[in-house]
C-alpha positions as CSV (number, residue, x, y, z in Angstrom):
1,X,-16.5,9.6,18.2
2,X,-14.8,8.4,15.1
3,X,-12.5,10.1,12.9
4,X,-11.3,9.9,9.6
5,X,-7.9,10.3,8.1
6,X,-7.4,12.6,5.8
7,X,-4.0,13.2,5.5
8,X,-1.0,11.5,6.4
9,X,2.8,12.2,6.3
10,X,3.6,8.6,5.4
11,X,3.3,7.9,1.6
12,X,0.4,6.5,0.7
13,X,1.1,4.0,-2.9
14,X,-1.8,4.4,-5.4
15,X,-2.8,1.8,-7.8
16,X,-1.3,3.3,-10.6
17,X,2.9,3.3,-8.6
18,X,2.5,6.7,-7.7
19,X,3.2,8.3,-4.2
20,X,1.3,10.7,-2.6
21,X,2.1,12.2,1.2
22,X,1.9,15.2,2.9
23,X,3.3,18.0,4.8
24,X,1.0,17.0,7.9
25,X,-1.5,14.7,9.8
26,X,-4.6,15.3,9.7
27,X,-8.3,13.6,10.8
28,X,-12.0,14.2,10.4
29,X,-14.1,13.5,13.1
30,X,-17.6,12.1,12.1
31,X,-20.5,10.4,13.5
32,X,-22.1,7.2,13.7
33,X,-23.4,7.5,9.8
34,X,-20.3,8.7,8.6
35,X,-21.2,12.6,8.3
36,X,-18.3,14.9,9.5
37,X,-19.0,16.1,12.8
38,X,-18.1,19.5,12.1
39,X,-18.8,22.2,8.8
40,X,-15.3,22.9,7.5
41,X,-12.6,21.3,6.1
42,X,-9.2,23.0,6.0
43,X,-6.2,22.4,3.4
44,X,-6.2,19.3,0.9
45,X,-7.5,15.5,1.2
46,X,-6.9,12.2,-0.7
47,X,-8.6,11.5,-3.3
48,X,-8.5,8.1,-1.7
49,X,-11.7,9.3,0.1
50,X,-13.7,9.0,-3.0
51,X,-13.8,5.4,-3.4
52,X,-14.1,4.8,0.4
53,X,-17.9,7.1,-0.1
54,X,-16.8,10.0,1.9
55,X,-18.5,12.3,-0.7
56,X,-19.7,14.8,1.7
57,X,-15.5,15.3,3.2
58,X,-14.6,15.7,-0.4
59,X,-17.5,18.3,-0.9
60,X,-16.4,20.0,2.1
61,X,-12.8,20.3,0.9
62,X,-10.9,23.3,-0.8
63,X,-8.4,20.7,-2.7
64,X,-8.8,16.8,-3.5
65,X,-5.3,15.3,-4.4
């Protein structure tokens, strides 16, 4: 299996010099395609995600920062 990371303590630098971390680690697991294994997502993700085409994480999430 193959997971993605959603959230991460260490501060991540976006493009524009801003910082964005978080309070903890955290992954989705998905499958061969790239669909999330599982039918929720709890707490916020990177927007990150967006330009990496994880559209259906973001969909599943309550909060994209």
């Amino acid at each position: 299996a193959k997971g993605v990371i959603v959230r991460t303590k260490f501060p991540i630098r976006r493009s524009d010099g801003t910082y964005v971390r978080f309070d903890s680690n955290a992954i989705v697991i998905i499958d061969d395609a790239g669909n999330p294994r599982g039918t929720r997502v709890f707490g916020p993700v990177a927007r990150e995600l967006r330009s990496l085409e994880y559209m259906k994480i973001i969909s599943l999430a309550p909060e994209v920062v």
